[in-house]
MIMI-462841 format. One record per residue (C-alpha): residue number from 1; x, y, z. Coordinates in nm, 2 decimals. Example, Ala and Ser with C-alpha at 12.3 -4.5 7.8 and 13.67 -1.06 7.14 Angstrom:
BEGIN
{drenmi->1&c1->1.23&c2->-0.45&c3->0.78}
{drenmi->2&c1->1.37&c2->-0.11&c3->0.71}
//
This chain:
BEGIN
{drenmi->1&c1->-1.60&c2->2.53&c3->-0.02}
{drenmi->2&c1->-1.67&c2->2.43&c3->-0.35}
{drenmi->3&c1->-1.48&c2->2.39&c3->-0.69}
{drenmi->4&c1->-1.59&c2->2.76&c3->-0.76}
{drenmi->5&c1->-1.50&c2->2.92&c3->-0.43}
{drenmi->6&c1->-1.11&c2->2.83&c3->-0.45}
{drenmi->7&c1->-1.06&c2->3.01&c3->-0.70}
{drenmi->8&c1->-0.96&c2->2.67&c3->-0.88}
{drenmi->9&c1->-0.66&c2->2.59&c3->-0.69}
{drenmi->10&c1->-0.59&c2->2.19&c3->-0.68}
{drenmi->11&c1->-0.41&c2->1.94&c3->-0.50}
{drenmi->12&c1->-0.28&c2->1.61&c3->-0.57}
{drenmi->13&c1->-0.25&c2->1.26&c3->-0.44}
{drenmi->14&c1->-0.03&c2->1.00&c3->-0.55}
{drenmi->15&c1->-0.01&c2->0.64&c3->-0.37}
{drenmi->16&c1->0.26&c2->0.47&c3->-0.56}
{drenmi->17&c1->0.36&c2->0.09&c3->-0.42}
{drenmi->18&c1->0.54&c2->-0.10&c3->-0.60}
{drenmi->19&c1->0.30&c2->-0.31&c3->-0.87}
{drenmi->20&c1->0.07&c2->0.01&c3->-0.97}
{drenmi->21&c1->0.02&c2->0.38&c3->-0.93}
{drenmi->22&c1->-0.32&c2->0.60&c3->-0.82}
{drenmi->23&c1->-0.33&c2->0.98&c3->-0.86}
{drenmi->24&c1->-0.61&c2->1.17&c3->-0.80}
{drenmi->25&c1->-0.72&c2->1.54&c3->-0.87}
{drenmi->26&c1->-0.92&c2->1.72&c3->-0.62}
{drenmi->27&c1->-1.03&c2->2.09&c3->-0.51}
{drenmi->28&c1->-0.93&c2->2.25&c3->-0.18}
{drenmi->29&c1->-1.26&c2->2.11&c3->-0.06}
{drenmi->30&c1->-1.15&c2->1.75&c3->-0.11}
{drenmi->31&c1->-1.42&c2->1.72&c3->-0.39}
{drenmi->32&c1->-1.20&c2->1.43&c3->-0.65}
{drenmi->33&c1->-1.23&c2->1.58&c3->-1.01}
{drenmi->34&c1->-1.05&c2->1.29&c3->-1.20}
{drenmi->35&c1->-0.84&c2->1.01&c3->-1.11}
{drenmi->36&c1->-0.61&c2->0.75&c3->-1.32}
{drenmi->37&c1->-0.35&c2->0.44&c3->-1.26}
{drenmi->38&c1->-0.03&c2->0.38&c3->-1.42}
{drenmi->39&c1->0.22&c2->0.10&c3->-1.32}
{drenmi->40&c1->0.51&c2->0.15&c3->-1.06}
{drenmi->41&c1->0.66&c2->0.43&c3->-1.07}
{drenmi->42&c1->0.93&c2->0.33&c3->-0.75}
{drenmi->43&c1->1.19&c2->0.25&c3->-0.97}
{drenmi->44&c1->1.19&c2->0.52&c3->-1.16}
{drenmi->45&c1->1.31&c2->0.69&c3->-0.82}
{drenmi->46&c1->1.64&c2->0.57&c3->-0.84}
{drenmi->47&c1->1.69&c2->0.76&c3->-1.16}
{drenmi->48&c1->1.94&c2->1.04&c3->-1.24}
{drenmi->49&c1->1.62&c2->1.30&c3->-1.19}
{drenmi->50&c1->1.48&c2->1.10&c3->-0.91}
{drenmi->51&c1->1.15&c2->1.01&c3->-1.10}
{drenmi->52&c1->1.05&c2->1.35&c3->-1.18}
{drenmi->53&c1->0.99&c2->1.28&c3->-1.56}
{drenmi->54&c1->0.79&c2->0.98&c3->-1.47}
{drenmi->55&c1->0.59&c2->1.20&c3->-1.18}
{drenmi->56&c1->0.55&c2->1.50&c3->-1.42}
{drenmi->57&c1->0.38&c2->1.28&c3->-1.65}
{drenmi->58&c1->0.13&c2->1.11&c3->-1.41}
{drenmi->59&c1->0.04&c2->1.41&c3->-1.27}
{drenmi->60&c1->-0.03&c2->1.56&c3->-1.61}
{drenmi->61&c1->-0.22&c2->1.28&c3->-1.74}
{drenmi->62&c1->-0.45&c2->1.29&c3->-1.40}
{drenmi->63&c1->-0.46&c2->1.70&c3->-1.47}
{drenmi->64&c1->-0.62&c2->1.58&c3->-1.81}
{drenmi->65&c1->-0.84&c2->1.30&c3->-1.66}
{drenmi->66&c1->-1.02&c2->1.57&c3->-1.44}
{drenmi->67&c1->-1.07&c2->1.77&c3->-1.75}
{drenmi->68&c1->-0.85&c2->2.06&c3->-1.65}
{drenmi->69&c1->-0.68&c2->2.25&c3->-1.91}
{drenmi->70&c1->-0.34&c2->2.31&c3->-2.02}
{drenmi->71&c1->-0.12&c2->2.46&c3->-1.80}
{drenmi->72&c1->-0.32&c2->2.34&c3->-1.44}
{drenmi->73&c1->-0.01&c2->2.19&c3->-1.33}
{drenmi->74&c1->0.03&c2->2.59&c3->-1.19}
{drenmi->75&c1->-0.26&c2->2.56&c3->-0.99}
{drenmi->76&c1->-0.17&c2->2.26&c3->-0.76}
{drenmi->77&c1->-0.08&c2->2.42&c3->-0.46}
{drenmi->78&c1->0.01&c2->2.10&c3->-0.31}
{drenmi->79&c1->0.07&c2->1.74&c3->-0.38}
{drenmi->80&c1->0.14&c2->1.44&c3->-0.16}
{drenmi->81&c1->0.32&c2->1.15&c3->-0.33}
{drenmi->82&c1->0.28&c2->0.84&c3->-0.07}
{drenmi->83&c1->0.53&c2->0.59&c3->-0.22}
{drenmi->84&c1->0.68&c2->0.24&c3->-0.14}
{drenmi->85&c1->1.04&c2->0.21&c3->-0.07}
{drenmi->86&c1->1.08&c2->0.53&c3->0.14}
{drenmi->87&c1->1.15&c2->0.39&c3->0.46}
{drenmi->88&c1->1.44&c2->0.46&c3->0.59}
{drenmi->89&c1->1.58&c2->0.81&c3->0.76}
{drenmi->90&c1->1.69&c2->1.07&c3->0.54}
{drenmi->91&c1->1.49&c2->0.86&c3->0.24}
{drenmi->92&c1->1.21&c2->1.15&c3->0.20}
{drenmi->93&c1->1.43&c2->1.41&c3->0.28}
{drenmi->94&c1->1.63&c2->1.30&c3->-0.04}
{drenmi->95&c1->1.35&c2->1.24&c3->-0.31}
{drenmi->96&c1->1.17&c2->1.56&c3->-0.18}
{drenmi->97&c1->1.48&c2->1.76&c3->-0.29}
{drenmi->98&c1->1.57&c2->1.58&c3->-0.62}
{drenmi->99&c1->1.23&c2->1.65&c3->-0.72}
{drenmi->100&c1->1.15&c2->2.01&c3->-0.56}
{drenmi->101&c1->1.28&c2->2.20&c3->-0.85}
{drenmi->102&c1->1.11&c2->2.03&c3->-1.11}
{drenmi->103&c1->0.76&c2->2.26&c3->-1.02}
{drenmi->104&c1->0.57&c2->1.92&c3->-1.00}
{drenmi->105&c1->0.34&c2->2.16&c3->-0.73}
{drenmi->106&c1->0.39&c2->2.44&c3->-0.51}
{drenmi->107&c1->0.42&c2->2.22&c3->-0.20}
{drenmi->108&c1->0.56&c2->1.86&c3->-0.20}
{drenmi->109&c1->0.49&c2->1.60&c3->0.08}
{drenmi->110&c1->0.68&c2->1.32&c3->0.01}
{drenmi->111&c1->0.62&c2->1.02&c3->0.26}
{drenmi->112&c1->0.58&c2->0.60&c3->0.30}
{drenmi->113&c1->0.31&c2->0.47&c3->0.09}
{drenmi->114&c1->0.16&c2->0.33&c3->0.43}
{drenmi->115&c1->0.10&c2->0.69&c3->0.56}
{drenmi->116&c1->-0.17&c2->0.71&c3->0.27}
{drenmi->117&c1->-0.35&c2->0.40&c3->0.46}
{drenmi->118&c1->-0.33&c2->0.54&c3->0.74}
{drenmi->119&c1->-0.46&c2->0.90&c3->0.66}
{drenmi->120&c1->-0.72&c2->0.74&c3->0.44}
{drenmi->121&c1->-0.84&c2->0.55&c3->0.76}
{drenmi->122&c1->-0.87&c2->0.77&c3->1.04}
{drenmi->123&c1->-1.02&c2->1.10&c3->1.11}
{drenmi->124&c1->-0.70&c2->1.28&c3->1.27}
{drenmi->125&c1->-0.37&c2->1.05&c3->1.11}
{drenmi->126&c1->-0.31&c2->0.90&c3->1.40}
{drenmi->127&c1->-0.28&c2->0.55&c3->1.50}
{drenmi->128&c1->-0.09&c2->0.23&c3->1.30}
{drenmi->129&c1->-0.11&c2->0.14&c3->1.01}
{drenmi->130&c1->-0.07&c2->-0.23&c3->0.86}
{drenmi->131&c1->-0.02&c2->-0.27&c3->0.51}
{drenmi->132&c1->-0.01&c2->-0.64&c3->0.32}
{drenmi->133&c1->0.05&c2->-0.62&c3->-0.01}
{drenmi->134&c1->0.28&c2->-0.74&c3->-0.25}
{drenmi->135&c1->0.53&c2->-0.65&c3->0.02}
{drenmi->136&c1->0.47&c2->-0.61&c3->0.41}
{drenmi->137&c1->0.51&c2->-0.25&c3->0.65}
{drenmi->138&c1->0.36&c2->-0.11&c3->0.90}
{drenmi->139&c1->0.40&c2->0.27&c3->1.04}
{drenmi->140&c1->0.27&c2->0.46&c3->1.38}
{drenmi->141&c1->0.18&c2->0.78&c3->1.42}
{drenmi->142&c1->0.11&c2->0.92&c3->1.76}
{drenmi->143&c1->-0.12&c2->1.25&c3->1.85}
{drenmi->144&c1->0.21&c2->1.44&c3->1.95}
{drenmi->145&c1->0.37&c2->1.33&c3->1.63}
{drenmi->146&c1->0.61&c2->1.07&c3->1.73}
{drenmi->147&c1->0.64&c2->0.82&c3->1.46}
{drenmi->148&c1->0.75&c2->0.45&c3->1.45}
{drenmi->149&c1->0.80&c2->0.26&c3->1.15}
{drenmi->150&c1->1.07&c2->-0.08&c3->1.02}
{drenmi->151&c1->1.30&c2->-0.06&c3->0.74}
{drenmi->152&c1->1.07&c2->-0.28&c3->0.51}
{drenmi->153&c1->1.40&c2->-0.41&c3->0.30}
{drenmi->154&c1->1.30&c2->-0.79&c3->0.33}
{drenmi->155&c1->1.51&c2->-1.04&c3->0.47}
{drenmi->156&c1->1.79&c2->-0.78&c3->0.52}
{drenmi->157&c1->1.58&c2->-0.61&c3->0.77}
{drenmi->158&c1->1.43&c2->-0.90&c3->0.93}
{drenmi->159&c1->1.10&c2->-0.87&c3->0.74}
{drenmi->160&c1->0.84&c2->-1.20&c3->0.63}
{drenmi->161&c1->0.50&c2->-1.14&c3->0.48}
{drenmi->162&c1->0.35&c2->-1.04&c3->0.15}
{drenmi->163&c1->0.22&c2->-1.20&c3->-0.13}
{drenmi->164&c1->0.60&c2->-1.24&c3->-0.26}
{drenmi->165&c1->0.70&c2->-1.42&c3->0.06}
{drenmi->166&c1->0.35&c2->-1.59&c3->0.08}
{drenmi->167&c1->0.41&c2->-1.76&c3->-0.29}
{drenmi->168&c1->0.72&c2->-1.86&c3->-0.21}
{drenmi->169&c1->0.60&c2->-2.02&c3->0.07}
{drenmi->170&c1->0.40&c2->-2.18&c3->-0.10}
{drenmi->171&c1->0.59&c2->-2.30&c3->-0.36}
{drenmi->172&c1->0.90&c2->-2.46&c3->-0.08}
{drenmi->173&c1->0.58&c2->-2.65&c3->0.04}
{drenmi->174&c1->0.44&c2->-2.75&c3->-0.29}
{drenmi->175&c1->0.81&c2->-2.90&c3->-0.36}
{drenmi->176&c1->0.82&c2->-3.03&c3->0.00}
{drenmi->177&c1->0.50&c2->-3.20&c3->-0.06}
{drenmi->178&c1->0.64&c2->-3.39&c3->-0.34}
{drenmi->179&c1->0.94&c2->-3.52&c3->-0.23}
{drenmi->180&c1->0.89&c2->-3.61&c3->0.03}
{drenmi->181&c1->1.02&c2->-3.37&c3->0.28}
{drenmi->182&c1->0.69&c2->-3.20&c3->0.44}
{drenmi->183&c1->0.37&c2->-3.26&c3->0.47}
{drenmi->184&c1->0.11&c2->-3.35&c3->0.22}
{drenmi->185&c1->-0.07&c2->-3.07&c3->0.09}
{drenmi->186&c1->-0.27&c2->-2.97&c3->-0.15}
{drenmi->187&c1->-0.07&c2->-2.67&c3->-0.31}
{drenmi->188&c1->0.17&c2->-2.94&c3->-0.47}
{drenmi->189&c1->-0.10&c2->-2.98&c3->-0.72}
{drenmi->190&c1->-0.24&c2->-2.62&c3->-0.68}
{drenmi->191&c1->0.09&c2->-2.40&c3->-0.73}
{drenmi->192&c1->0.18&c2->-2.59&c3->-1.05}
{drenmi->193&c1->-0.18&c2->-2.57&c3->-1.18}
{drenmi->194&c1->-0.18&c2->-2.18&c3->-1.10}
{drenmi->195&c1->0.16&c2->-2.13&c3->-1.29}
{drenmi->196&c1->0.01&c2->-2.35&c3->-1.62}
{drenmi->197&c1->0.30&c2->-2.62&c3->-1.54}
{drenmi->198&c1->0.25&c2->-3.00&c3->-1.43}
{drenmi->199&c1->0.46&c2->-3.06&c3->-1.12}
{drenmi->200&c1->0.61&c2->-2.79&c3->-0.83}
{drenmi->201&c1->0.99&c2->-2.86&c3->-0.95}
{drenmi->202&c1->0.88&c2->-2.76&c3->-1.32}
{drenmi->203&c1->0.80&c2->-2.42&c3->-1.17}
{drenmi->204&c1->1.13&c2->-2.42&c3->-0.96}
{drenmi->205&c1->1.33&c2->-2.48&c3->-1.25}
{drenmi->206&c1->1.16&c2->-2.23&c3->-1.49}
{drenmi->207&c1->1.28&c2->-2.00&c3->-1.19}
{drenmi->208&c1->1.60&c2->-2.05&c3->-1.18}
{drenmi->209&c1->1.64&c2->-2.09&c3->-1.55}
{drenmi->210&c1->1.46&c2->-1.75&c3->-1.60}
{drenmi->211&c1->1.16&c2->-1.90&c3->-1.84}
{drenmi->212&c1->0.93&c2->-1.77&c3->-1.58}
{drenmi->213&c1->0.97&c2->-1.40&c3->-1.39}
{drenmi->214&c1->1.01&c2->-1.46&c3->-1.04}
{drenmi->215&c1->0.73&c2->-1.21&c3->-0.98}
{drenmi->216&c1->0.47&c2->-1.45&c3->-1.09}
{drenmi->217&c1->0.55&c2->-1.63&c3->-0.76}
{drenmi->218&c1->0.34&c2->-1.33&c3->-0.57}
{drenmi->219&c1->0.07&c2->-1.41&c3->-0.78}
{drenmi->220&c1->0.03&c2->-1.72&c3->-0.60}
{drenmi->221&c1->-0.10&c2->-1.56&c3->-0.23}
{drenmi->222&c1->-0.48&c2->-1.55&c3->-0.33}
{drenmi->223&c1->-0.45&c2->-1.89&c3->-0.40}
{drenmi->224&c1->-0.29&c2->-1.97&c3->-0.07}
{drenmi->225&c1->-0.52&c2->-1.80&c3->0.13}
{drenmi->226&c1->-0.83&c2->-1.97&c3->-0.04}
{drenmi->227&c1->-0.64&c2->-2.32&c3->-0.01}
{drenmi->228&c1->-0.63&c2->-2.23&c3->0.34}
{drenmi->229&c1->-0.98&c2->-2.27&c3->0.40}
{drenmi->230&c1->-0.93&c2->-2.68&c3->0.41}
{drenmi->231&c1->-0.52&c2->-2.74&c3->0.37}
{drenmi->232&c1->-0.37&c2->-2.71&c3->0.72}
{drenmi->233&c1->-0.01&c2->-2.64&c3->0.55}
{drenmi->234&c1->-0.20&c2->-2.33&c3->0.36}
{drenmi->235&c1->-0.39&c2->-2.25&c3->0.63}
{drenmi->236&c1->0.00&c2->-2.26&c3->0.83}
{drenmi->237&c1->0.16&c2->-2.00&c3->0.62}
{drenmi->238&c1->-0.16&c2->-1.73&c3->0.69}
{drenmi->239&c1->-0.13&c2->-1.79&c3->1.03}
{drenmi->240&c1->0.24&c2->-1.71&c3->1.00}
{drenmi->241&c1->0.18&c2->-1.37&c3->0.82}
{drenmi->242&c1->-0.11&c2->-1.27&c3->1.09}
{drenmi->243&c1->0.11&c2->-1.32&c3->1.37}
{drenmi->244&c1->0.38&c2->-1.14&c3->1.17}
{drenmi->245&c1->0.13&c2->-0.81&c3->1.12}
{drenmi->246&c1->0.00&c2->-0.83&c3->1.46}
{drenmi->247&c1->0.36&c2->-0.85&c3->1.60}
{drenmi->248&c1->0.45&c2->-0.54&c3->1.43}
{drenmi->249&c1->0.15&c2->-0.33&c3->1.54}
{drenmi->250&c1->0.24&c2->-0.45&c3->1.91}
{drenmi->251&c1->0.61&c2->-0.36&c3->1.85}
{drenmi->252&c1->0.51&c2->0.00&c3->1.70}
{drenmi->253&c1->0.20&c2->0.01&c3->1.99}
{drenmi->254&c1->0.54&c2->-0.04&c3->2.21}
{drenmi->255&c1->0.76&c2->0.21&c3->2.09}
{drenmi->256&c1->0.52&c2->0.49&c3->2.14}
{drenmi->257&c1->0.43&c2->0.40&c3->2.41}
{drenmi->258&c1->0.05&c2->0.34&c3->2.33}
{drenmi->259&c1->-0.01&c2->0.00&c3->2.40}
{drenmi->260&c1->-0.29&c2->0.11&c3->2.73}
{drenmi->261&c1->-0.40&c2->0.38&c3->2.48}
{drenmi->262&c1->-0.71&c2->0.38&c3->2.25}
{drenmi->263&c1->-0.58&c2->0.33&c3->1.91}
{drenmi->264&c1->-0.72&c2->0.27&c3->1.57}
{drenmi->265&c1->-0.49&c2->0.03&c3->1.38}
{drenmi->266&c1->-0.56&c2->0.05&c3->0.97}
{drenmi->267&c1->-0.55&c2->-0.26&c3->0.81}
{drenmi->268&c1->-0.51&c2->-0.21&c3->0.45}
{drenmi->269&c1->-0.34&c2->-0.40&c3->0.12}
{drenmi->270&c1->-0.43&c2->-0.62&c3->-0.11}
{drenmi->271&c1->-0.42&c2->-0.94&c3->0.09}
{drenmi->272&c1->-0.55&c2->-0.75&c3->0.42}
{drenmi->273&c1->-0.84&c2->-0.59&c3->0.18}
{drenmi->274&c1->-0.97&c2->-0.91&c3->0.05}
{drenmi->275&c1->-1.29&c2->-0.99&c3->0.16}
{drenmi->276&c1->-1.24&c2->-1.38&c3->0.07}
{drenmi->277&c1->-0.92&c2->-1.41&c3->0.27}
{drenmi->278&c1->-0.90&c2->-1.50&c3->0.62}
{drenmi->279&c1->-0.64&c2->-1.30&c3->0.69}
{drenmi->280&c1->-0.77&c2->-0.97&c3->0.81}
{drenmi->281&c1->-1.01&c2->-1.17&c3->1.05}
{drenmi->282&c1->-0.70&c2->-1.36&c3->1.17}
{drenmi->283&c1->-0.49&c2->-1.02&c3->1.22}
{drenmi->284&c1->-0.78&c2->-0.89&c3->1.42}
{drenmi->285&c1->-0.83&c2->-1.18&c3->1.62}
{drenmi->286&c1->-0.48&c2->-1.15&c3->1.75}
{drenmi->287&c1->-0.46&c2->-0.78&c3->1.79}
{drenmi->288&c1->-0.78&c2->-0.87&c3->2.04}
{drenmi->289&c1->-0.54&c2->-1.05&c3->2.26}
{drenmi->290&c1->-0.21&c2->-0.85&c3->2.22}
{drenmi->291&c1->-0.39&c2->-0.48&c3->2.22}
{drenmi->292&c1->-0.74&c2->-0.53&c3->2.38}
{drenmi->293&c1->-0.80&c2->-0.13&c3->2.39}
{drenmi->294&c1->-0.72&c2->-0.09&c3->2.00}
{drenmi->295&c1->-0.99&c2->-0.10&c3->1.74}
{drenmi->296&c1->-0.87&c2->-0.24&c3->1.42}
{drenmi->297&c1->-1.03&c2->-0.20&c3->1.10}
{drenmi->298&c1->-0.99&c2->-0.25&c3->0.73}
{drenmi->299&c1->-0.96&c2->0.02&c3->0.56}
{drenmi->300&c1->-1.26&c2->0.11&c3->0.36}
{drenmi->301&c1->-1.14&c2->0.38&c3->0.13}
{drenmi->302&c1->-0.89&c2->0.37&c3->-0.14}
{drenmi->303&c1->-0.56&c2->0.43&c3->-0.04}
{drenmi->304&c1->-0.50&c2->0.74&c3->-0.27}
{drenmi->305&c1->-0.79&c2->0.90&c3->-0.05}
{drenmi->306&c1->-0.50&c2->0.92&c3->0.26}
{drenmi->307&c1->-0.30&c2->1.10&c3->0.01}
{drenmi->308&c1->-0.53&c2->1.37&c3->-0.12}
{drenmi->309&c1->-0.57&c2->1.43&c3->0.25}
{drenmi->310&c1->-0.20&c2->1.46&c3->0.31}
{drenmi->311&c1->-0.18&c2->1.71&c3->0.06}
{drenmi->312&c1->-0.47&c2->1.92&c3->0.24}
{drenmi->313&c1->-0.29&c2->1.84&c3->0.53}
{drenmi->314&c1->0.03&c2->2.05&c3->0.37}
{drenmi->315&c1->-0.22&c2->2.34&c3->0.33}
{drenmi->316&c1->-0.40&c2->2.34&c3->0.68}
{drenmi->317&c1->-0.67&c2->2.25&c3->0.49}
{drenmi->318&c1->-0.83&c2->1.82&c3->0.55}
{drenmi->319&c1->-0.97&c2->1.93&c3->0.83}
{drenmi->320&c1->-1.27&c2->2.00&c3->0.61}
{drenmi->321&c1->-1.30&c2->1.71&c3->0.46}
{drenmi->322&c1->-1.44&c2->1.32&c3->0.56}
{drenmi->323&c1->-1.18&c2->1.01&c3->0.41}
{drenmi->324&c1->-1.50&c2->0.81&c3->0.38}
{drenmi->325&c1->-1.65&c2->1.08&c3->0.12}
{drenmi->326&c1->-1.34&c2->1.10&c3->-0.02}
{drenmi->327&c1->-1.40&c2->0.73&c3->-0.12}
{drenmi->328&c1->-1.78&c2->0.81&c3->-0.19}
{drenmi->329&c1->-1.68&c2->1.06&c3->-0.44}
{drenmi->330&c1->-1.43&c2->0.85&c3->-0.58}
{drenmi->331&c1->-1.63&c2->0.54&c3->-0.64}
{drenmi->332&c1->-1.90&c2->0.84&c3->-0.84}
{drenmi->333&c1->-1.61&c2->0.89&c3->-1.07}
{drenmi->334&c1->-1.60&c2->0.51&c3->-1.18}
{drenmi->335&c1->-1.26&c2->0.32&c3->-1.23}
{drenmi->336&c1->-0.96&c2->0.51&c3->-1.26}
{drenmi->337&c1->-0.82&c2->0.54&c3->-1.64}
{drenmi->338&c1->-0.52&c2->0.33&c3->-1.68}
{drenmi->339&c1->-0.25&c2->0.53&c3->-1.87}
{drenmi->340&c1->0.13&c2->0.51&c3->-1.95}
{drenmi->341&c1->0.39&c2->0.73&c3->-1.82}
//
């Protein structure tokens, strides 16, 4: 089915994590017509409307980006919106309703940002998903629909990994480094350098003044994991976060019961999607010894791709249509257009 022969009927896909936005337009054959970024729109979530104004917007501005005219918002029969930070029970449930009367598309499939990489990854939706990002998750999905996810809220919920956790990391062994405490390494001249300060307690103390945002600190993980190439304390902390991912997709493998079971396992994320880091070789490695019948994989599609799909899913519909053409079609359309909403 082509643009033409559905009668121009749309769907949307939105993978929202917590540093950036993508939304893509596509036909009910899964053909992309336009696609655009924005920044986070997660917090906007916890507002009064639950994000709608802010999701309105995005979707408009993608309407526009695919060159569809005033008014299309009334053709999207369906959108998905994969975002960060709905994790636990009832979460979904919630935002769906706050934003269901605010006609952002006929159908609304609201779900985990990691069900995007998982969709965008497999041919049927099934299997696990990893995701490493500037946070960490993972999320199972069984062929009879049993699902197994964490509560992703950090510390609280038991949770290490991301770039957050991995620059901070980095910075305690930085400091370490220079007093005295730990081990020599070469991030105590590396993590200042990265921040544009002299020595690792100068970045400590713009911290914990506030002359430096404490997100800055995630910016530090691509440096870690190309340190880790030839510092063993660098090289420690991505070790720590494989055996963190791989533990999770054994603990989901566990809970559905489908550790003897064939099962793709999507590795996707920032960190997991860098071809210069060793970490998705070091994730797979380990899922070789604690799930020998799985096949892990990075996934080679954008995310948002998992969420047009989702959205066809809503309409009975993806079976039709390929996640790796998705991508194809996307990478046609050139970087997304980065707007403001």
């Amino acid at each position: 089915m082509d643009g033409a022969a559905d009668t121009g009927h749309l769907v949307v896909g939105v993978d929202g994590g917590n540093s950036k936005t993508h939304a893509v337009v596509a036909t009910l054959a899964g053909k992309p017509l336009g696609w655009i970024t924005a920044g986070s729109v997660v917090g906007a979530l916890a507002g009064g409307d639950g994000g709608a104004a802010s999701l309105r917007a995005l979707i408009d501005a993608a309407l526009e980006r695919a060159a569809q005219p005033p008014g299309a918002r009334d053709r999207v029969l369906a959108a998905a919106l994969c975002l960060a930070g709905i994790d636990l029970p009832g979460d979904a449930r919630r935002i769906r309703a706050a934003l269901t009367p605010h006609g952002l598309a006929a159908r609304l499939v609201v779900e985990n940002d990691a069900l995007a990489t998982l969709r965008g990854g497999t041919a049927t939706g099934h299997g696990i998903a990893l995701v490493c990002g500037a946070g960490i998750n993972a999320l199972g999905v069984a062929a009879d629909g049993r699902r197994a996810g964490f509560p992703a809220l950090g510390e609280l919920s038991g949770d290490w990994g991301g770039g957050a956790a991995v620059g901070m990391a980095a910075l305690a062994a930085a400091v370490r480094s220079a007093d005295g405490r730990g081990p020599a390494t070469a991030l105590e001249r590396l993590v200042p350098e990265e921040l544009g300060l002299r020595r690792p307690l100068h970045a400590v103390r713009a911290v914990h003044r506030g002359r430096l945002p404490q997100a800055r600190i995630a910016e530090l993980a691509p440096l870690v994991a190309a340190a880790a190439q030839h510092d063993p304390v660098a090289q420690a902390i991505v070790e720590r976060l494989a055996d963190e991912l791989a533990g999770m997709a054994r603990a989901i493998a566990r809970r559905l019961r489908l550790v003897r079971t064939p099962t793709e396992i999507v590795l996707g994320g920032g960190m997991l999607g860098d071809a210069a880091s060793p970490l998705a070789p070091l994730v797979i490695d380990r899922l070789a010894m604690l799930l020998p019948v799985a096949t892990p994989h990075v996934l080679a599609t954008p995310p948002v791709a998992g969420a047009v799909l989702l959205a066809l899913d809503a309409l009975g519909g993806a079976a039709r249509s390929d996640p790796r053409e998705i991508g194809r079609q996307l990478a046609t359309l050139g970087a997304p257009q980065h707007v403001v909403v």
